[in-house]
C-alpha positions as a printed Julia matrix, in Angstrom:
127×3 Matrix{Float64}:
 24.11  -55.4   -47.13
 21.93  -54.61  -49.63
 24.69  -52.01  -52.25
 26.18  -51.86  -55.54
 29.54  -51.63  -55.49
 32.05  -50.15  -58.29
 35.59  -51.46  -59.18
 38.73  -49.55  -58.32
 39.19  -46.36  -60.08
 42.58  -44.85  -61.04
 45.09  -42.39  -62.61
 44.35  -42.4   -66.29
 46.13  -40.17  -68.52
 44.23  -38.01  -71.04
 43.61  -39.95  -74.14
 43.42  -43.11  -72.58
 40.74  -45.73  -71.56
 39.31  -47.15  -68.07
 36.46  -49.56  -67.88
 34.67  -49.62  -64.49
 32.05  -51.98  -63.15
 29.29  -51.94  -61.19
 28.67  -55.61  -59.21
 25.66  -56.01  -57.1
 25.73  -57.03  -53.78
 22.99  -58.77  -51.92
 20.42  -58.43  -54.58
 19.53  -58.89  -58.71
 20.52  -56.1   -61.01
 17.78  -57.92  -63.48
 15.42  -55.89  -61.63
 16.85  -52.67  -61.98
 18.17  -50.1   -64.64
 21.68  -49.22  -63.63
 22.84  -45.56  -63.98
 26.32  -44.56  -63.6
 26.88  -40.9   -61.91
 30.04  -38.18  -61.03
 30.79  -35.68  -59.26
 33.7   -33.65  -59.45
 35.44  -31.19  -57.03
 33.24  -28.3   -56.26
 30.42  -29.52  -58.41
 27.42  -30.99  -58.45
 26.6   -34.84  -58.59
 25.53  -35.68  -62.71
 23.64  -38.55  -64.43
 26.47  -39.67  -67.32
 24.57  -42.65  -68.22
 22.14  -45.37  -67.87
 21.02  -48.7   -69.17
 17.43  -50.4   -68.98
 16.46  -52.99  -66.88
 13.41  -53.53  -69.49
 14.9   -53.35  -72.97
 18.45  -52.79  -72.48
 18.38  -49.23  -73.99
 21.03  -47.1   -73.11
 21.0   -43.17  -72.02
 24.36  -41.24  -72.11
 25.01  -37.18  -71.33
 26.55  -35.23  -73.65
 29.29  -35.09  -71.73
 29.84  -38.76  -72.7
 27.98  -39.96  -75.38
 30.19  -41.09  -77.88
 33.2   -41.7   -75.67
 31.47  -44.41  -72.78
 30.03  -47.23  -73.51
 27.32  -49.35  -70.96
 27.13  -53.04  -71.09
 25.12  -55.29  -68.76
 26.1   -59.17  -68.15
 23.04  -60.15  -66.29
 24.95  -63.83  -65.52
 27.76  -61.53  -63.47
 25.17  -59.05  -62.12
 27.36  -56.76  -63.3
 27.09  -53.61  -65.07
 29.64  -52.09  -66.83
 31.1   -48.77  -67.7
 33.73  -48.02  -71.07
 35.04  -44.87  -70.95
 37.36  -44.22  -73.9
 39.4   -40.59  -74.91
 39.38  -39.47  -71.26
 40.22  -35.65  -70.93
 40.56  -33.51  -67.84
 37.19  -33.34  -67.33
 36.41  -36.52  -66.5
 37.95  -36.62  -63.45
 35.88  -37.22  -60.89
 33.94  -40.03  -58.23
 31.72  -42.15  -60.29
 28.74  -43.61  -58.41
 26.47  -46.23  -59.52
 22.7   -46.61  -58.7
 20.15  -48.65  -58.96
 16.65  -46.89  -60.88
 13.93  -49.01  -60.39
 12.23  -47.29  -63.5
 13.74  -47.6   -67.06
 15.93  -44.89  -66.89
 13.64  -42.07  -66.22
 14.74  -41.1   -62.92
 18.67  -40.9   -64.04
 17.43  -38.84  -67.18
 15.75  -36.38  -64.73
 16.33  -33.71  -62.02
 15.54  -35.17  -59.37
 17.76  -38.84  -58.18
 15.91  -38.96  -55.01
 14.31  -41.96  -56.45
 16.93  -44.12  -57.13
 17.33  -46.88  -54.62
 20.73  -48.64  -54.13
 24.09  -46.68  -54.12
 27.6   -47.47  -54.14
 30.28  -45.63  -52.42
 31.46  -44.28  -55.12
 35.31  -44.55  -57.32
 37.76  -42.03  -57.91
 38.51  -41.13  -61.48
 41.65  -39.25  -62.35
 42.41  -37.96  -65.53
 45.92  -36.49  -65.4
 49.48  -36.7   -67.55
């Protein structure tokens, strides 16, 4: 089966660090650009960040930027996702995806375009 699939998630409290990763399955992740995604309760599914198949540049939300950190190791096929000085808001399912453009589609509206999904990992930020 042809799926990314994201490491176990967890109970972090606020302040504190969590790195998940994203492992293909089935196919190369040199192909793709790998976004990472959440959705929280009651909300909406968001784009938190991305990083380029074709020049390894890296696209965070505000949400994030400055407190995650994306990191490929092609050799693993595995993508990977820092998130440092978690708060409350954080909690949520993180999905990755596979964009077969450099980033475009997970810096847009509209994620119908991006091809491979995981299941998704549940993120909890809580004391």
């Amino acid at each position: 089966q042809v799926q990314p699939v994201e490491s176990v998630g967890g109970l972090v409290q606020p302040g504190g660090s969590l790195r998940l990763s994203c492992a293909a399955s089935g196919f190369s992740l040199d192909h793709y650009s790998v976004g990472w995604f959440r959705q929280a309760p009651g909300k909406e599914r968001e784009a938190i960040s991305c990083i380029s198949h074709t020049d390894g540049n890296t696209y965070y939300s505000p949400a994030v930027k400055g407190r995650f950190t994306l990191s490929r190791d092609n050799a693993k096929n595995t993508v990977y996702l820092q998130m440092n000085r978690l708060i409350h808001g954080d909690t949520a399912v993180y999905y990755c995806a596979t964009d077969p453009t450099p980033c475009t589609v997970v810096a847009g509206d509209d994620y119908s375009g991006m091809e491979h999904w995981g299941k998704g990992t549940l993120v909890t930020i809580s004391s």
